[in-house]
C-alpha positions in Angstrom: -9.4 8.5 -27.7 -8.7 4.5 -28.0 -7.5 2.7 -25.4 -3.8 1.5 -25.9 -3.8 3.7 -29.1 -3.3 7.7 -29.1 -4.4 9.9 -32.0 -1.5 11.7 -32.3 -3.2 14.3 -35.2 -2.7 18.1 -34.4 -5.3 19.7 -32.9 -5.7 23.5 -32.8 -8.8 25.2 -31.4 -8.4 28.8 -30.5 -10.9 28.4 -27.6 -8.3 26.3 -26.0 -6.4 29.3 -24.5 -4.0 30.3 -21.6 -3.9 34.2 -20.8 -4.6 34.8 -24.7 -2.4 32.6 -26.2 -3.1 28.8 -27.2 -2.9 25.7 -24.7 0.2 23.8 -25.0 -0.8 20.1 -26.1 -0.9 17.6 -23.0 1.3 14.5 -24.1 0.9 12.0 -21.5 3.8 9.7 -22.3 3.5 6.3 -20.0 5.7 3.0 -20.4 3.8 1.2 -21.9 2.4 -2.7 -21.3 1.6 -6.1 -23.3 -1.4 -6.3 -20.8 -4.6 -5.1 -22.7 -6.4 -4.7 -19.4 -3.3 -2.4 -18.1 -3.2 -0.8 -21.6 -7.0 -0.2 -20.7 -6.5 1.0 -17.6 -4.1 3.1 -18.2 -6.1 4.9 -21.3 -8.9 5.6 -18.8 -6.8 7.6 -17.3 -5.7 9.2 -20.7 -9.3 9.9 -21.5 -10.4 11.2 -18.0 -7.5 14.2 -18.5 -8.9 14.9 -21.6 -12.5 15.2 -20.4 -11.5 17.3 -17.7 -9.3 19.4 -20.1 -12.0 19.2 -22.8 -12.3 23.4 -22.7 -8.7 24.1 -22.3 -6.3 22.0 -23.8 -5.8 19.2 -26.5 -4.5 15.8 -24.5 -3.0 13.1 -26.7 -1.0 9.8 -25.3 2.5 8.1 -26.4 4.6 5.3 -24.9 7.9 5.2 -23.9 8.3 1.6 -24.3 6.4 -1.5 -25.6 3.3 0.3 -26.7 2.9 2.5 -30.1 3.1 5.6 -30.7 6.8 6.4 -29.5 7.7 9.7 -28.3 10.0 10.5 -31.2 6.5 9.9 -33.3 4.0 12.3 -31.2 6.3 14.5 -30.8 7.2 14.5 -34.8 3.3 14.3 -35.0 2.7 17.2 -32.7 5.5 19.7 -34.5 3.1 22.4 -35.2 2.3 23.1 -31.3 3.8 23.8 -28.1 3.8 20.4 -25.9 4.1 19.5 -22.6 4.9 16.0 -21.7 3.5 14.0 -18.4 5.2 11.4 -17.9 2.5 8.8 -16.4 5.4 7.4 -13.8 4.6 6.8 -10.2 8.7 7.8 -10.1 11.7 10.2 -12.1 13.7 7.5 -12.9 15.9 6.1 -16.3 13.1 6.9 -18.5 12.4 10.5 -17.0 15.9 11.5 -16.6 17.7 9.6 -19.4 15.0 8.6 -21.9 12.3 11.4 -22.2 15.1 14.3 -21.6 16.8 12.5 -24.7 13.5 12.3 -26.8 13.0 16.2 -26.0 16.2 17.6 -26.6 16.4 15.7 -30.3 13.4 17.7 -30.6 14.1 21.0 -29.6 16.8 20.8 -31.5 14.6 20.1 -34.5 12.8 23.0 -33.8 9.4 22.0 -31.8 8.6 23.2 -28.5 8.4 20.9 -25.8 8.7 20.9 -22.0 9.0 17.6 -19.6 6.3 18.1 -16.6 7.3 16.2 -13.4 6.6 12.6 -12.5 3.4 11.9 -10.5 5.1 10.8 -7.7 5.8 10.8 -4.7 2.4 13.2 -3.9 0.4 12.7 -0.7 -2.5 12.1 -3.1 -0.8 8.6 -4.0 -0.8 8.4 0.0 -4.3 9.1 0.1 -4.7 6.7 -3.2 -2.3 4.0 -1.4 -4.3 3.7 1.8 -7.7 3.5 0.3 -6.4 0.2 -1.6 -5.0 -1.4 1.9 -8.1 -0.4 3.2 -10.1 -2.2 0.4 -7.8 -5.1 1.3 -8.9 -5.8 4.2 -5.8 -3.6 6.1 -6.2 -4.5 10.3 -4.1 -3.9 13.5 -1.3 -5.6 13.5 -0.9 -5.9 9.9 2.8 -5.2 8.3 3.0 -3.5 4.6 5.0 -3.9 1.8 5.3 -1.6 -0.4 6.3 -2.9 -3.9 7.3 -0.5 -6.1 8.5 -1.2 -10.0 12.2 -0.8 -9.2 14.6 1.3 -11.2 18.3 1.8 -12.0 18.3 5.5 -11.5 19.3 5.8 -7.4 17.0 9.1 -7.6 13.8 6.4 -8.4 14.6 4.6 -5.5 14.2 7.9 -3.1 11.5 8.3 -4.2 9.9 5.2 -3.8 11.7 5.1 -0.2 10.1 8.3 0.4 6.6 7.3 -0.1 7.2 4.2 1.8 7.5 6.8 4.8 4.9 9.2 4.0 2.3 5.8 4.1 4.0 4.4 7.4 3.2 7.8 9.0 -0.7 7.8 7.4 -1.6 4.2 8.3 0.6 3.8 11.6 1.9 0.5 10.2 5.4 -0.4 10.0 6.2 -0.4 5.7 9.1 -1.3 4.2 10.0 -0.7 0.7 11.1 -3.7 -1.9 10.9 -3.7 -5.8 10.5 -6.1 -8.7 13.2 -5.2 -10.8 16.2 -3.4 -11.6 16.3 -2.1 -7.7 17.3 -4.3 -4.5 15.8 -5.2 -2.2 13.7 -7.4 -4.4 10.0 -7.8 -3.0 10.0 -11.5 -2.0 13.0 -11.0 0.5 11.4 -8.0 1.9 8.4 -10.2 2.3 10.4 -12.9 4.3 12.2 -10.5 5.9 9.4 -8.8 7.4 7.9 -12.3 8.6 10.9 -13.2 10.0 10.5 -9.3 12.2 7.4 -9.8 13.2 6.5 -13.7 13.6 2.6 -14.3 13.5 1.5 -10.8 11.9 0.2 -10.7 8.5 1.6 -9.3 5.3 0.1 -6.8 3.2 1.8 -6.0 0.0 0.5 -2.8 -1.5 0.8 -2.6 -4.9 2.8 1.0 -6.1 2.1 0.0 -9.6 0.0 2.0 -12.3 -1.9 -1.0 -13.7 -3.0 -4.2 -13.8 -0.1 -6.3 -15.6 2.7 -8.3 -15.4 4.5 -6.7 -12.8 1.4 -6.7 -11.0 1.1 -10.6 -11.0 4.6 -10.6 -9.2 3.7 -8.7 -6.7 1.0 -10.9 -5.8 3.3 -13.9 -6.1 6.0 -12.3 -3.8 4.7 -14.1 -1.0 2.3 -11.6 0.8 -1.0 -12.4 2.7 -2.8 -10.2 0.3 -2.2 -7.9 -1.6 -3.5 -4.6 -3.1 -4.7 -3.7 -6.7 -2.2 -1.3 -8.4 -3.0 2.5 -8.6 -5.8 2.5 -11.8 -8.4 -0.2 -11.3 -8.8 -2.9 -14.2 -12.3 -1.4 -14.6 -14.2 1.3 -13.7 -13.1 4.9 -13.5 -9.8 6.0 -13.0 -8.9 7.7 -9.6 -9.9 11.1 -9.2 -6.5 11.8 -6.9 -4.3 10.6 -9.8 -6.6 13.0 -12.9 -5.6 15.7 -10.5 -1.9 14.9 -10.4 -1.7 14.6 -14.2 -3.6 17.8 -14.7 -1.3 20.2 -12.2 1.9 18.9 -13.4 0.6 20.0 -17.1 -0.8 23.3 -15.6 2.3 23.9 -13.5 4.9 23.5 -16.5 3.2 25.3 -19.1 3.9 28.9 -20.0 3.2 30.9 -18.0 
């Protein structure tokens, strides 16, 4: 596969099997980014599923914004076989609930079979994911997180987000509070001044809860923080074992049975 570009041919090999019958197609559907190093990134990712899944399913990759192929074109690409989508979201937000649901019911209703896996998150392997990268950072006693997450319109997003800003509070032992870059308040700066204001003379640490390297990534780092984290999928290098496992059970657990 090419990073930033999927090859959204068919592909049917009877050895690719499930209890006898063929392996739905993986379609890892992320949102896509005018970064080539995120687009990079993210791809590695792409490509380490399809390694992994080299004997038991075809994996193929689509955007749901920015970034070509569309949804409505792998999909249209993919008629001929069963599909299950993944979307390659940290949260089930607008473009899980609203976006992708709307992109697979035009096409069941044209006839191909899809399902919509889960989002990746929140999963105590993004914990485990999450506190490596503050640990890489340089994370001491004393330190305060912020977590900056993308941000979403879709109030479920936001529990989500709030909910792994817990679940890494109770792994590290550090106070975290949650902020986002966009469409969700509070925005990451504030929390970021906010939290100075709390705790006078302790340092910030704003862990990135972003895929990939990008422009949301280069606000996070601007919000004001001490330091702060890389994102989720390194700009080089192999992509996270925690988050290939993620992608690979969500696929395996919405399949057919």
């Amino acid at each position: 596969m090419t990073h930033g570009h999927a090859d959204v041919t068919p592909v049917f090999d009877p050895a690719r099997s499930v209890a006898g019958m063929a392996a739905p197609t993986l379609l890892a559907i992320s949102h896509g980014t005018s970064s080539p190093v995120g687009a990079g990134a993210v791809a590695t990712l792409v490509d380490a599923v399809a390694a992994r899944l080299a004997d038991e399913a075809p994996v193929h990759a689509g955007f749901v914004d920015v970034q070509q192929p569309d949804v409505a074109t792998c999909l249209d690409g993919l008629r001929q076989e069963s599909t299950v989508i993944v979307p390659l979201l940290l949260s089930a937000g607008f473009h899980v609930h609203v976006d992708l649901r709307h992109e697979i019911d035009d096409a069941v209703g044209a006839g191909i079979d899809v399902r919509l896996a889960g989002a990746l998150g929140p999963d105590r392997r993004l914990i485990d994911l999450l506190e490596r990268r503050l640990t890489e950072a340089g994370l001491a006693a004393g330190d305060v997180v912020v977590l900056a997450a993308a941000g979403s319109s879709d109030a479920r997003a936001v529990t989500d987000c709030e909910r792994t800003g817990e679940l890494l509070a109770d792994r590290t032992g550090h106070p975290v509070s949650v902020g986002y870059i966009a469409n969700a308040t509070p925005r990451v700066p504030d929390v970021v001044a906010s939290v100075r204001a709390e705790h006078p003379g302790a340092r910030v640490v704003t862990a990135s809860y972003l895929m990939a390297p990008g422009y949301f990534q280069t606000l996070a780092e601007k919000a004001g923080g001490d330091v702060t984290t890389d994102p989720l999928l390194p700009a080089d290098g192999e992509a996270p074992e925690e988050m290939v496992d993620i992608v690979i059970e969500r696929y395996r657990a919405t399949r057919p049975a």
